[in-house]
C-alpha positions in Angstrom: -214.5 113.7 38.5 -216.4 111.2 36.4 -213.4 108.6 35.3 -214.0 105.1 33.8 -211.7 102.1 35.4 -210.5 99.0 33.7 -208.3 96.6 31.8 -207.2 93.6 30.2 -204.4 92.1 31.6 -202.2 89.1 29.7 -198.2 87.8 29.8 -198.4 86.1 26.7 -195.7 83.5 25.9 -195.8 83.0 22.3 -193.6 79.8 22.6 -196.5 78.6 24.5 -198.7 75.6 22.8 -201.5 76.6 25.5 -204.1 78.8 23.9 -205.5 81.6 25.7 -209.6 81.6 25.0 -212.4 83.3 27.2 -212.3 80.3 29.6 -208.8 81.2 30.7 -209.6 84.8 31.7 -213.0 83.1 33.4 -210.9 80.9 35.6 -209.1 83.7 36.5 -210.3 86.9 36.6 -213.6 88.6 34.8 -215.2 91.1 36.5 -217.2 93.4 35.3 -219.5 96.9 36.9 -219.7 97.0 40.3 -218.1 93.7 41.0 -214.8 95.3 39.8 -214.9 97.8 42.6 -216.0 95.7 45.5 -213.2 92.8 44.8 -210.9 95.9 44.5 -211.5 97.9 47.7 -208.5 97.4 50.5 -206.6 94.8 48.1 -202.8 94.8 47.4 -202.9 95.1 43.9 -203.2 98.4 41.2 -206.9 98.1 40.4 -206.7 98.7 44.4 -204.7 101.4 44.5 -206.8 103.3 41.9 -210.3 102.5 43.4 -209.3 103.3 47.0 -207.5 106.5 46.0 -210.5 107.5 43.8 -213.3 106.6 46.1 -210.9 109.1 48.5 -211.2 112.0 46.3 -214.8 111.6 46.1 -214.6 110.6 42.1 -217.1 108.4 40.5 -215.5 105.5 39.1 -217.3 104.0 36.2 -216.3 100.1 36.2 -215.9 98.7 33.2 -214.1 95.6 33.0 -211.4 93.8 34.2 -209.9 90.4 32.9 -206.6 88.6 33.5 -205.5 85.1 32.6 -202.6 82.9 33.4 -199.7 83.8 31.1 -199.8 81.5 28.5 -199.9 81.7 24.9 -201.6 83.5 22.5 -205.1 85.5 22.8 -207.2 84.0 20.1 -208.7 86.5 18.2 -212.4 85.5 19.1 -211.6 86.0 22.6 -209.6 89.2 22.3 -212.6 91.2 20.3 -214.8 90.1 22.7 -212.9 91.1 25.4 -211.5 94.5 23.3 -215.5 95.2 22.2 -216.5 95.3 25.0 -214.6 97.7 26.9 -214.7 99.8 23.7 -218.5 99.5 23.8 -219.0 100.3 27.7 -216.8 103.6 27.2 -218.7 104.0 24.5 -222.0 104.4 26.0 -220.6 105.8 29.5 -219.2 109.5 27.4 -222.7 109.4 25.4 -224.9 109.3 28.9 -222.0 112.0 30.4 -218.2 112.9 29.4 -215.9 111.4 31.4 -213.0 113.2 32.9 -210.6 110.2 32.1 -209.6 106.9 31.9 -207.6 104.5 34.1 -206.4 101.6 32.7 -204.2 98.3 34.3 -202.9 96.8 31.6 -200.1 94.3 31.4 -197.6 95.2 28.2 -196.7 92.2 26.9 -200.4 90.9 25.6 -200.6 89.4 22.2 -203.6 88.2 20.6 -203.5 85.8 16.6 -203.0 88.7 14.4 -201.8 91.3 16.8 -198.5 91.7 18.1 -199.1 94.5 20.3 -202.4 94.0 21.4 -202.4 96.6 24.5 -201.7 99.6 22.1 -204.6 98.2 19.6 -206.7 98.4 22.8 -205.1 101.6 24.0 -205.9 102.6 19.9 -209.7 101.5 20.6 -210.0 103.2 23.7 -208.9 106.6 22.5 -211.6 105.7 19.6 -214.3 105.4 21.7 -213.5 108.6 24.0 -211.6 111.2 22.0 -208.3 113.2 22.1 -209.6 115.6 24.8 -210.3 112.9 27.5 -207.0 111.6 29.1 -206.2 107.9 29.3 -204.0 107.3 32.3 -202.3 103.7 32.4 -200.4 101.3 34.4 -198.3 98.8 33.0 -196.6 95.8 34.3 -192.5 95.4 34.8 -192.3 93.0 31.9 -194.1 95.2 29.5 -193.2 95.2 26.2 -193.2 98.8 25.7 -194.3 99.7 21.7 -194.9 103.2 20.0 -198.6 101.8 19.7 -198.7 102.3 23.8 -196.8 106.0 23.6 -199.0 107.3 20.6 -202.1 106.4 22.8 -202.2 106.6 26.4 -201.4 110.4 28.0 -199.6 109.1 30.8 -197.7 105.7 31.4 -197.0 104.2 34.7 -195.1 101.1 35.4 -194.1 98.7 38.4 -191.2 99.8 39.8 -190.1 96.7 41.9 -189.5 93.0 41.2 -190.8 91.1 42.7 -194.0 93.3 42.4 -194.6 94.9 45.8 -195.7 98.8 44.8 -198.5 97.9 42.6 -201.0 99.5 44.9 -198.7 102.2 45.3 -198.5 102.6 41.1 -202.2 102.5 40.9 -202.5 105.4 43.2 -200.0 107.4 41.5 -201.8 106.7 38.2 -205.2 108.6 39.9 -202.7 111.6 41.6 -201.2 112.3 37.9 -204.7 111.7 36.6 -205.8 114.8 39.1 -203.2 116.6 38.0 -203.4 116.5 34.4 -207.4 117.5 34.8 -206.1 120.8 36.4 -203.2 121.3 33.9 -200.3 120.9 36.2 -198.8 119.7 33.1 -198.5 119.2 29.8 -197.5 115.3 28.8 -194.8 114.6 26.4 -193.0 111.3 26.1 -189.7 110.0 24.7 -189.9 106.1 24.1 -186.2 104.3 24.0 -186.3 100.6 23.2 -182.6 99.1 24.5 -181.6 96.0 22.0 -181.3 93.7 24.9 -183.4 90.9 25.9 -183.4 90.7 29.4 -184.2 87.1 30.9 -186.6 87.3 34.4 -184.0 85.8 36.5 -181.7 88.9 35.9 -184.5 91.9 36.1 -184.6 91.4 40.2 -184.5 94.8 41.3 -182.6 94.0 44.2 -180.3 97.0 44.7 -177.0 94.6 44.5 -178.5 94.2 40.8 -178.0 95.7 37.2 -181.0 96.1 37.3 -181.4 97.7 40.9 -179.0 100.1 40.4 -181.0 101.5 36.9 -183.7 101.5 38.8 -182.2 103.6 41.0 -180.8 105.4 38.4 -184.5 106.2 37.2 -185.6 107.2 40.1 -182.6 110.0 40.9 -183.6 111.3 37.3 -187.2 111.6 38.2 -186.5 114.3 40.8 -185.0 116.6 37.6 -188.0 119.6 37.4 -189.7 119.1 34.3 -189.9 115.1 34.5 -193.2 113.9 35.3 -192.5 109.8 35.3 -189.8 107.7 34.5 -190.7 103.7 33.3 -187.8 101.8 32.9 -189.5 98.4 31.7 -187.4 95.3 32.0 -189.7 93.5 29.0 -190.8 90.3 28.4 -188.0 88.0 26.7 -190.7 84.7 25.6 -193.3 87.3 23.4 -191.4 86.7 20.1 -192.5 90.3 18.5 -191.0 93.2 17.3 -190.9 95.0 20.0 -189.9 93.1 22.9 -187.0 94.2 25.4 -186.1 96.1 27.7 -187.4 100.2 27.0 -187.7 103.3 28.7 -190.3 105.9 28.9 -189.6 109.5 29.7 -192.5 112.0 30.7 -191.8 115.4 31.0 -193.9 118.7 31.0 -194.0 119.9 27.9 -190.0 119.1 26.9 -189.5 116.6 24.5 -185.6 117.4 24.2 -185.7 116.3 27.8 -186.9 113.6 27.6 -184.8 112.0 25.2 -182.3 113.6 27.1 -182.9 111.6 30.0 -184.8 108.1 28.4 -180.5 108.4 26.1 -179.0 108.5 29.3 -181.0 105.8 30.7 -180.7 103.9 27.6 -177.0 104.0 27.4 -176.6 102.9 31.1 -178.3 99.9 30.8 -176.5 99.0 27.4 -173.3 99.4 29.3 -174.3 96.7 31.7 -175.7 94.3 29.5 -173.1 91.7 30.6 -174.0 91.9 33.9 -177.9 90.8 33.3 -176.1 87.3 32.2 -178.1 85.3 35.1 -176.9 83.7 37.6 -178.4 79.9 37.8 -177.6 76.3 38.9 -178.2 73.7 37.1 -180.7 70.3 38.3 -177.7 68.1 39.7 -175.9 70.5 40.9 -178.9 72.2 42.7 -180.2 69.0 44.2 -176.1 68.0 45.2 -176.0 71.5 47.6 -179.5 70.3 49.1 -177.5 66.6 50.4 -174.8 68.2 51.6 -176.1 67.6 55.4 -175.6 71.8 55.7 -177.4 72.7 58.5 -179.7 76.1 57.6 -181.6 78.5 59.4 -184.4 77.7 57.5 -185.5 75.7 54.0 -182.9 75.8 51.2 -185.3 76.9 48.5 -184.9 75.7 45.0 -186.9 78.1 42.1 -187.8 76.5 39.5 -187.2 79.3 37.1 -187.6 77.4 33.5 -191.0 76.2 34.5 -192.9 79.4 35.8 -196.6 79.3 35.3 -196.5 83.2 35.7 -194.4 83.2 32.7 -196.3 80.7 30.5 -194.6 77.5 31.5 -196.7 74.5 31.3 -196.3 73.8 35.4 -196.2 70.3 34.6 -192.4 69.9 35.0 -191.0 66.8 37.0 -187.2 67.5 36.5 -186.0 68.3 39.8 -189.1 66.3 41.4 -187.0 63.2 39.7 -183.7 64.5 40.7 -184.4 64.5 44.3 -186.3 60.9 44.6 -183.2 59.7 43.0 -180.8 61.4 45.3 -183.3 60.3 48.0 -183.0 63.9 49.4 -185.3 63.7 52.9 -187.9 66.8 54.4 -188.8 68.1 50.7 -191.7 69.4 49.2 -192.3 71.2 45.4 -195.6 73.1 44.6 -197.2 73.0 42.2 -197.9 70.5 39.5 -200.8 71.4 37.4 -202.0 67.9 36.5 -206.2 67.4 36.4 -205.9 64.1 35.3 -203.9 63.0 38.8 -206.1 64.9 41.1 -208.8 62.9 39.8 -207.2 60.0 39.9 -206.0 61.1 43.6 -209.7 61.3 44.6 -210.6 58.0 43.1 -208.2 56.1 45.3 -208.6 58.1 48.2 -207.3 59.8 51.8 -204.5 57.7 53.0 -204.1 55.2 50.5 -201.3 54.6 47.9 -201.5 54.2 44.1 -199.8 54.6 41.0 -199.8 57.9 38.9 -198.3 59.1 36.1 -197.2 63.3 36.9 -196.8 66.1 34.8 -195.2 66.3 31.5 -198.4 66.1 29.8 -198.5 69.7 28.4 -196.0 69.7 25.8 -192.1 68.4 25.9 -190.5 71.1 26.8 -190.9 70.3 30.2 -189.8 66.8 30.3 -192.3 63.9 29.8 -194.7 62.1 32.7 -193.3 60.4 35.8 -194.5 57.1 36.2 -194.4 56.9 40.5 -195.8 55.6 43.5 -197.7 58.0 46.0 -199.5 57.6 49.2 -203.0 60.6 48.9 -202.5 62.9 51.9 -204.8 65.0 51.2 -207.8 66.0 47.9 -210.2 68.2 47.6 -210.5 72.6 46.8 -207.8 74.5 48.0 -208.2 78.6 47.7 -206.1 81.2 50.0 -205.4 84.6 51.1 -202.1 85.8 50.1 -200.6 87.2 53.3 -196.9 88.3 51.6 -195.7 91.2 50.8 -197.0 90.6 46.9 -200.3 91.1 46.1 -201.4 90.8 49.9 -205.1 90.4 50.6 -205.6 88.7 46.9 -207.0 85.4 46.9 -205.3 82.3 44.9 -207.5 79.5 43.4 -205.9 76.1 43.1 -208.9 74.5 42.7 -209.6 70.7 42.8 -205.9 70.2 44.7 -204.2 66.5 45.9 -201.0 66.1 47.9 -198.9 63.5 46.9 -196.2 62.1 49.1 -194.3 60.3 46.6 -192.1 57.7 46.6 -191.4 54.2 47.0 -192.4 52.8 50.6 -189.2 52.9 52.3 -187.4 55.6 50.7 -187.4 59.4 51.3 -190.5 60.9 50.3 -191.2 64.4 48.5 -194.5 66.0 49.4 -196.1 67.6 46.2 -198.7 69.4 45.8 -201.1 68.6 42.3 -203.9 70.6 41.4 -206.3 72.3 38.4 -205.0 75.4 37.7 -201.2 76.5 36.8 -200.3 79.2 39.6 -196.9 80.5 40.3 -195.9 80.3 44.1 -195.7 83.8 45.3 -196.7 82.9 49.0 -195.7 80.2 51.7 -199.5 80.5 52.3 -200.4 78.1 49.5 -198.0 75.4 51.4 -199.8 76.1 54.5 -203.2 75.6 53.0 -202.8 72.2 51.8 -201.3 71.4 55.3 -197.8 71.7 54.7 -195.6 73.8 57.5 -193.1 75.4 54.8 -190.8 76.4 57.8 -191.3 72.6 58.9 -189.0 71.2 55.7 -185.6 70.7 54.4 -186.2 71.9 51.1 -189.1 73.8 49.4 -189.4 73.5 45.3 -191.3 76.5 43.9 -192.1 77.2 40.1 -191.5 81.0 40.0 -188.7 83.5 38.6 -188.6 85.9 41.4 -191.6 86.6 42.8 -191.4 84.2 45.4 -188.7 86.3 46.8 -190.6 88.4 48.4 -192.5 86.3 50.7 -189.8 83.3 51.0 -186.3 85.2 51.5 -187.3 86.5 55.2 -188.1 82.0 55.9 -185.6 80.6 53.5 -182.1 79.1 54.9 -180.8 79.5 51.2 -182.1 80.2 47.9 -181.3 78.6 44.3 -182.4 79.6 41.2 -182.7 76.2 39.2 -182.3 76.4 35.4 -184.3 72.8 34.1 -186.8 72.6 30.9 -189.0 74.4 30.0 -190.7 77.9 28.4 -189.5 80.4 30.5 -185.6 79.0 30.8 -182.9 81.8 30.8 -181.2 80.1 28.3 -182.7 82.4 25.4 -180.6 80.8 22.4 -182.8 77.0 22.4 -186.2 79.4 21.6 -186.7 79.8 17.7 -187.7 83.9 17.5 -188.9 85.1 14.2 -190.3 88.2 14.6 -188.1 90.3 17.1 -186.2 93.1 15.4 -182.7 91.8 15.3 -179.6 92.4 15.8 -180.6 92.4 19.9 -178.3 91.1 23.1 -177.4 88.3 24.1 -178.6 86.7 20.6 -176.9 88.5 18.1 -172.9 88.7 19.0 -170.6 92.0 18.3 -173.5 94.3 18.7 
């Protein structure tokens, strides 16, 4: 088997004023030929799944490329035909020097570029250009994808995550090459039913915990999948900050060859989830009450944790937020440390004055203000200089994280109880207590541990954490949907639209 492997991959927030250009996917992720395949052997992640589970088989991958970006807002157009051309243009060439015998794709589902609400089905639309009808295009897509009829009109077979926080992504990118083997010997004929649920489901309240709304569809799904006849379920929880048409939750049905099954079973799915729509209300504390339980003098197996849910990088916040970094220096809340604060100007500043020695900065809010404006402090430079890690979590394990140019900050007025914070380049999302740890923090070691995330963290922090918070404060991805302005999505939808 001769099979081309690639994608794009981009969350795109469009309430975000941070524009996604080439150098975003650069700092990132852009590889391209064989690079592709050796940053993906043995790694925790779908491209790994695929290439491992293909080299097994003895198949010839054909690397095209690969290119991901922090979620932020939209693609510009420049950068998205570049990107788009390219991978056209490489498929392009590959089926003129030999057919291939298919395509596998990691895509995200919620991408948009200026011009182009559902920019993965246009790319799905210029793959299937460049290759034909007879050559099948097998893809995996993110839990938040936004799934469109662009995607289902395109793509032979759609995969999806089936956990959040995202633990079987390996595992989905070694289903996609298994159902990819099967389709090349006509174990089945592909048919889809596409359902998309009026709901807009905040990120918070898609944890697939099985105590969850959204566990127990989930679960739901995966019963259903046994049926004979159904190929693969998705049940995609969407992505609530891409103001298009198409966002929300939606479910994909693949059977062989039964179409009147598969609406069969993506209605039944459907209705479930409309039923509990209620129940995806989530669950969150506010700042003063968050920062009150973490004074309380409890005494905790481990760190109460406080997620930052309204600021999450890996949901296009800014990562420049200093809410709850203010609300615990005025409660004076001891043995606390937040990660991260993407802030160039203050790790150059951090480096000027130096190891050991105090100064005066003024943190975060620089972005936009949507996530509160900067905080004038004192801070004494720990530590400054490039910080990059292994993820050792359950999430992504075996990936490496670039903060780049990185200060800690113990900040604070001499005297007073200090919060440890870690400033660097790049926005990331805390997935992993590693990134503590690499900046010389022992996250077991403190009171209380501030991460910008949703829910990934979860994966990697419940088995530490005394206690874990989900803290609603400013900022782009907040599970307060009614302060966004949307324009575009189809409407009536839950929660925004009452007696639906």
């Amino acid at each position: 088997m001769r099979v081309a492997i690639g994608g794009i991959s981009h969350e795109t927030n469009t309430f975000s004023s941070i524009p996604t250009d080439l150098t975003q996917f650069q700092q990132r992720t852009l590889l391209r030929g064989d690079d592709l395949l050796r940053a993906s052997r043995g790694i925790s992640n779908v491209l790994g799944g695929m290439v491992d589970h293909a080299s097994s088989l003895g198949w010839q991958l054909v690397p095209l490329l690969f290119a991901s970006a922090t979620p932020s807002g939209k693609i510009r157009r420049g950068t998205f035909e570049i990107l788009a051309n390219e991978m056209e243009r490489g498929l392009s060439n590959a089926m003129r020097a030999d057919p291939l015998d298919g395509v596998l794709l990691a895509l995200h589902g919620a991408m948009v570029a200026e011009g182009i609400e559902d920019a993965d089905g246009e790319l799905l639309r210029r793959v299937r250009r460049a290759v034909g009808e007879d050559t099948p295009i097998v893809v995996v897509f993110d839990f938040h994808a936004n799934m469109t009829p662009g995607i289902v009109a395109h793509a032979n077979l759609i995969l999806g995550f089936e956990t959040y926080p995202h633990v079987d992504t390996y595992q989905r990118g070694s289903d996609a090459v298994t159902l990819l083997d099967q389709l090349q010997r006509r174990a089945f004929k592909p048919v889809h039913a596409l359902r998309q649920v009026p709901m807009l489901v905040t990120l918070p309240a898609q944890w697939t915990n099985c105590a969850t709304p959204m566990g127990e569809l989930m679960d739901l799904a995966a019963r259903m999948k046994e049926a004979e006849g159904i190929v693969n379920i998705v049940l995609s929880g969407g992505f609530p900050y891409s103001d298009i048409r198409d966002a929300g939750l939606a479910v994909v049905v693949t059977t062989n060859d039964n179409l009147a099954l598969a609406e069969q079973v993506a209605d039944r799915i459907a209705r479930a989830a409309w039923e509990r729509r209620e129940r995806f209300t989530p669950s969150t504390t506010s700042i003063p009450d968050a920062v009150r339980i973490a004074g309380n003098g409890e005494v905790r197996s481990g760190p109460l944790v406080l997620a930052d849910v309204s600021d999450n990088p890996g949901a296009g916040g800014a990562c420049d937020g200093t809410a709850i970094l203010v609300a615990l220096l005025t409660a004076g809340i001891e043995g606390a440390a937040l990660a991260v604060i993407a802030d160039p100007d203050t790790v150059r500043l951090a480096g000027q004055i130096g190891h050991g020695n105090r100064g005066w900065f003024r943190l975060g809010g620089k972005i936009d203000r949507s996530h509160g404006s900067p905080l004038e402090v004192e801070a004494t430079v720990r530590s400054v200089g490039p910080v990059d890690f292994i993820n050792r979590g359950p999430m992504g394990s075996g990936t490496r994280t670039r903060l780049g140019q990185t200060a800690v900050l113990e900040v604070g007025k001499q005297g007073s109880a200090p919060v440890d914070v870690v400033v660097c380049d790049h926005r990331v999302q805390v997935l992993d207590p590693e990134l503590f740890r690499a900046v010389g923090i022992v996250p077991e070691e403190k009171r209380v541990l501030v991460v910008k995330s949703s829910v990934h963290f979860r994966a990697a922090f419940e088995p530490l954490a005394g206690e874990i918070i989900a803290v609603d404060g400013p900022g782009l991805s907040s599970p307060n949907l009614a302060q966004f302005t949307y324009r575009r999505i189809r409407r009536p939808i839950w929660p925004l639209d009452e007696g639906i």
